[in-house]
C-alpha positions as a printed Julia matrix, in Angstrom:
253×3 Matrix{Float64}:
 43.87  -11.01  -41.29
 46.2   -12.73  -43.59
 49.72  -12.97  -44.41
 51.69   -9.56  -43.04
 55.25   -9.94  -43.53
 57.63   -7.78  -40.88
 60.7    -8.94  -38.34
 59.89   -8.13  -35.11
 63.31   -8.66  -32.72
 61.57   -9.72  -29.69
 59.3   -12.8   -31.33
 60.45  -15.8   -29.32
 58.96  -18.93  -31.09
 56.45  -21.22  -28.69
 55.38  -24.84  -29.12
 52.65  -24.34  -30.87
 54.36  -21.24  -32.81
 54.46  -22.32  -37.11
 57.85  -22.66  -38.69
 58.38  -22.33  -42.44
 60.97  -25.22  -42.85
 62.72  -25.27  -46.22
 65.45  -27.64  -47.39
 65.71  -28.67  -51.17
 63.06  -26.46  -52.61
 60.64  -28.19  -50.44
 58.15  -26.57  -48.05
 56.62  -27.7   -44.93
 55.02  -26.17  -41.72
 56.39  -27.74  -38.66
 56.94  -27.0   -34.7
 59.9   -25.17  -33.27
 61.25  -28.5   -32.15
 61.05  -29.92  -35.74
 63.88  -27.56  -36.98
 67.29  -26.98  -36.84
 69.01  -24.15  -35.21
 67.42  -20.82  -33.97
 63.99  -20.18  -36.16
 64.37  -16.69  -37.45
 60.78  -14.22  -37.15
 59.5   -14.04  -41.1
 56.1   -12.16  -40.08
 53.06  -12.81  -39.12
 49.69  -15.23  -40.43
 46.46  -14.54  -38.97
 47.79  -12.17  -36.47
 50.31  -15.25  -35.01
 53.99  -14.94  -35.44
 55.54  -16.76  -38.14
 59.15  -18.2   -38.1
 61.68  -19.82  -41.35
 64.17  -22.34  -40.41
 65.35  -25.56  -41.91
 64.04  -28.85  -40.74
 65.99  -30.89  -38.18
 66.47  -34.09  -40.66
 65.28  -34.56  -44.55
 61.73  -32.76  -45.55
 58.81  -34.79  -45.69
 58.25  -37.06  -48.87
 54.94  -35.26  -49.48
 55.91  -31.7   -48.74
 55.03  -29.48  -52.19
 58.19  -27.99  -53.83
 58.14  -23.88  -53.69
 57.41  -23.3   -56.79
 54.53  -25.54  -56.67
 53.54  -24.03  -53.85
 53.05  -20.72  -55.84
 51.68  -22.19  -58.34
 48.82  -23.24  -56.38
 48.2   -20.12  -55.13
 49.45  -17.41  -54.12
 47.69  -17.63  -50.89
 49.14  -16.84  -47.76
 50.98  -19.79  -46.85
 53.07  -19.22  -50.74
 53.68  -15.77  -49.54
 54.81  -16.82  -46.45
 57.35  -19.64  -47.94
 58.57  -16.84  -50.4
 59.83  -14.67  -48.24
 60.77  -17.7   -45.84
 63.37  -19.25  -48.78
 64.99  -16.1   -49.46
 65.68  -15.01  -45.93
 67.03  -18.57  -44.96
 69.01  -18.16  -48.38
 70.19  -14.85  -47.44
 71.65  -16.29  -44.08
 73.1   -19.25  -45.31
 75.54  -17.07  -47.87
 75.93  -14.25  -45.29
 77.44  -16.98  -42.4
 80.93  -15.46  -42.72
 81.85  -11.11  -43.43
 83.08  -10.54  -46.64
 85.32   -8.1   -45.46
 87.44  -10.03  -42.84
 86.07  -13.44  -42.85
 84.94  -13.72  -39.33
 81.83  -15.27  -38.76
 78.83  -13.45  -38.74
 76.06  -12.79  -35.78
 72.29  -11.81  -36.1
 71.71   -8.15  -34.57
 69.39   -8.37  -31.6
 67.7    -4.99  -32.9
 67.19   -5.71  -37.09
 67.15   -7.65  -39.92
 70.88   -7.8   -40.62
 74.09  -10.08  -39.83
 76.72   -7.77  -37.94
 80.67   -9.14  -38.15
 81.13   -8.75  -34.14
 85.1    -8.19  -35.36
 85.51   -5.3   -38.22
 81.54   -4.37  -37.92
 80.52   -4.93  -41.06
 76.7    -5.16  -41.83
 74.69   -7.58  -44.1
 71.05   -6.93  -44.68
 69.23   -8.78  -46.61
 69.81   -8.92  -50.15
 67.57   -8.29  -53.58
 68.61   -8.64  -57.11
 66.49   -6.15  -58.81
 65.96   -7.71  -62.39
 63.58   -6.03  -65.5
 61.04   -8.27  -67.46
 59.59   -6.93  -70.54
 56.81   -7.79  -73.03
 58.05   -6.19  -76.24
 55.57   -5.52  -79.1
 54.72   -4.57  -82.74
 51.65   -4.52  -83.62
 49.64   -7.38  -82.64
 52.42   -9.32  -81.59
 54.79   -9.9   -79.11
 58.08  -10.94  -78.85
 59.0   -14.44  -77.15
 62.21  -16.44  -76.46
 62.86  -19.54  -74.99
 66.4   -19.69  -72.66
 69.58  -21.26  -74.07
 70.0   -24.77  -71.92
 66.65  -24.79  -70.75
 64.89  -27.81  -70.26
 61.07  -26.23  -69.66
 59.79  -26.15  -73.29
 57.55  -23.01  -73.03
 58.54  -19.53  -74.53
 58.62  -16.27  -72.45
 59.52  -12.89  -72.44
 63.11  -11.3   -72.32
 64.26  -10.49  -68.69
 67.88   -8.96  -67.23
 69.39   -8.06  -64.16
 69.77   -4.39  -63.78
 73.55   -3.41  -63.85
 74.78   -0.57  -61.48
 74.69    3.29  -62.85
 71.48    2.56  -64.75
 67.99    3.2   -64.88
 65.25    0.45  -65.05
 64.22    2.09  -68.35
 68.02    1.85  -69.89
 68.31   -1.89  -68.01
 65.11   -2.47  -70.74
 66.53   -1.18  -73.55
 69.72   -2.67  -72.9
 68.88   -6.05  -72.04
 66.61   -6.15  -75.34
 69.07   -4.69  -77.49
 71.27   -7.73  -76.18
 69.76  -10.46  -76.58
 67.28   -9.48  -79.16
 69.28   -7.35  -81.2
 66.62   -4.73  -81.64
 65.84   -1.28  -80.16
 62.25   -0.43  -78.01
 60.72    2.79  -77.61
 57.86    3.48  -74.62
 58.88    1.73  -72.12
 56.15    1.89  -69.71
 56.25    0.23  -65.92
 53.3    -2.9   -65.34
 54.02   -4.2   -62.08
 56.6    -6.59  -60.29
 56.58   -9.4   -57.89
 58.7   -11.19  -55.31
 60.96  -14.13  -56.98
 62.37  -17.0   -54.38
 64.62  -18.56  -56.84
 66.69  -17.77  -54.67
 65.91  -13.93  -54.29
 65.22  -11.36  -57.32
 62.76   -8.59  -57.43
 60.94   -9.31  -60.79
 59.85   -5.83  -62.36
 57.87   -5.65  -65.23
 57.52   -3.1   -68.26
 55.6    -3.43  -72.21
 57.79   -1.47  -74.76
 57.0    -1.39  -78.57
 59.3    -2.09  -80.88
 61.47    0.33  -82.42
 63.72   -0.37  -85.14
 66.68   -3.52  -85.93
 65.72   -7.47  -87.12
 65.7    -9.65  -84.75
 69.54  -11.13  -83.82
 69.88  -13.06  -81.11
 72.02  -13.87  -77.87
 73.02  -17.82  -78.37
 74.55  -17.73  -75.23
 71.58  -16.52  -73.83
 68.74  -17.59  -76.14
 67.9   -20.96  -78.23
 65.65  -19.14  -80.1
 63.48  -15.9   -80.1
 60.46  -14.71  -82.88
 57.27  -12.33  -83.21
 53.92  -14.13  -81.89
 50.35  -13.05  -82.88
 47.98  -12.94  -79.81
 45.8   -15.45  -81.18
 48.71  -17.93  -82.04
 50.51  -18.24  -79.0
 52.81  -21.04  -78.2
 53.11  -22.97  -74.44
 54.04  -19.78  -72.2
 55.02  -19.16  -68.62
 52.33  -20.96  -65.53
 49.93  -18.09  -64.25
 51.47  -17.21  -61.43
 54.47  -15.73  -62.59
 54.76  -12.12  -63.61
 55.73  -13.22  -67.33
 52.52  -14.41  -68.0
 50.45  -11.66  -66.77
 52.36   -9.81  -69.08
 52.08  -11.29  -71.41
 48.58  -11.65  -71.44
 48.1    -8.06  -71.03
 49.96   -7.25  -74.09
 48.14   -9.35  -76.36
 44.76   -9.07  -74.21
 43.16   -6.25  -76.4
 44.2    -7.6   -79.87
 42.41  -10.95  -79.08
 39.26  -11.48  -81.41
């Protein structure tokens, strides 16, 4: 049956019921009275209810980080922990209405934090961002990140500003950075990001037309890659390497 993610109002958790615990970037599955405050319904594994909370004291000293958890997989617990770490995050910046301050309450009915004074409502929040493999010819444009201390390269990514597309957020964030202009944009695919709570969506565009300039407040250093050259790139799991690979895929010899 697998991992089915939902919010069902009426899930009450039970002593043998599974808890997603996260505190620190660390994930561990523990009992309802392993946690602190009220566990909050996440979905559902193998047809049993599923619940996210943080742990009543410090994680374990062998429970995996989340991203290593992901890494490993992503299987069904991953999943689970993903949605887990950005629903706990979502709460935890959501504990007071950002309207008239007063302290928020979780609706009996949905997924949302009600202000019981003013009536304000806070559902859960996404930041939609774009991702793009840009190339020309047989090769493809990588950066790596001003200030980062991961020494692999990747491809550009943006947050999507209000008023625009998710074709102009593409063009945009590439003309930024990069300094260049892309032409056929075309949507890959997109996947859930924890850290703490993006929507990763993912596009190839060729290159247009402009050298390459770059952001320094945003990049260290950017340049065109052949597909059979490539330099340390993003872990296998992550949207940036898929597309990565499946821009250079059919130029490989």
């Amino acid at each position: 049956m697998g991992w089915e993610p939902g919010f069902d109002p009426g899930a009450l958790p039970q002593p043998s019921s599974r808890v997603v615990a996260i505190a620190e970037q660390r994930v561990a599955v523990l009992s309802p009275d392993e946690v602190a405050g009220e566990p909050l319904h996440v979905g559902w594994l193998d047809g049993e209810p599923v619940f996210a909370a943080a742990p009543a004291g410090a994680p374990p000293e062998d429970a995996p980080t989340l991203r290593a958890l992901l890494a490993e997989g992503p299987d069904d617990l991953a999943l689970a922990a993903g949605r887990a770490a950005q629903l706990l995050d979502w709460e935890a910046t959501h504990r007071f209405c950002g309207r008239c301050g007063t302290a928020n309450e979780r609706s009996p009915r949905e997924l949302v934090r009600v202000c019981p004074s003013c009536g304000t409502a806070a559902y859960p929040r996404i930041s939609p961002a774009v991702i793009m493999a840009v190339r020309r010819g047989d090769e493809v444009l990588l950066a790596r990140r001003a200030g980062m201390t991961r020494p692999f390269w990747s491809v550009l990514a943006g947050f999507v500003e209000p008023g625009e597309t998710l074709e102009q957020a593409v063009a945009r964030e590439v003309h930024e950075e990069a300094g260049i202009e892309v032409a056929d944009i075309r949507y890959e695919g997109s996947q859930p990001w924890p850290f703490p709570s993006q929507l990763m969506i993912g596009f190839t565009a060729a290159y247009a037309a402009g050298e390459l300039r770059i952001d320094e407040t945003e990049l260290a250093e950017a340049g065109w890659f052949d597909a059979d050259a490539l330099p340390e790139i993003p872990p296998a799991f992550t949207i940036a390497h898929a597309l990565i690979v499946g821009a250079t895929a059919p130029r490989r010899r």
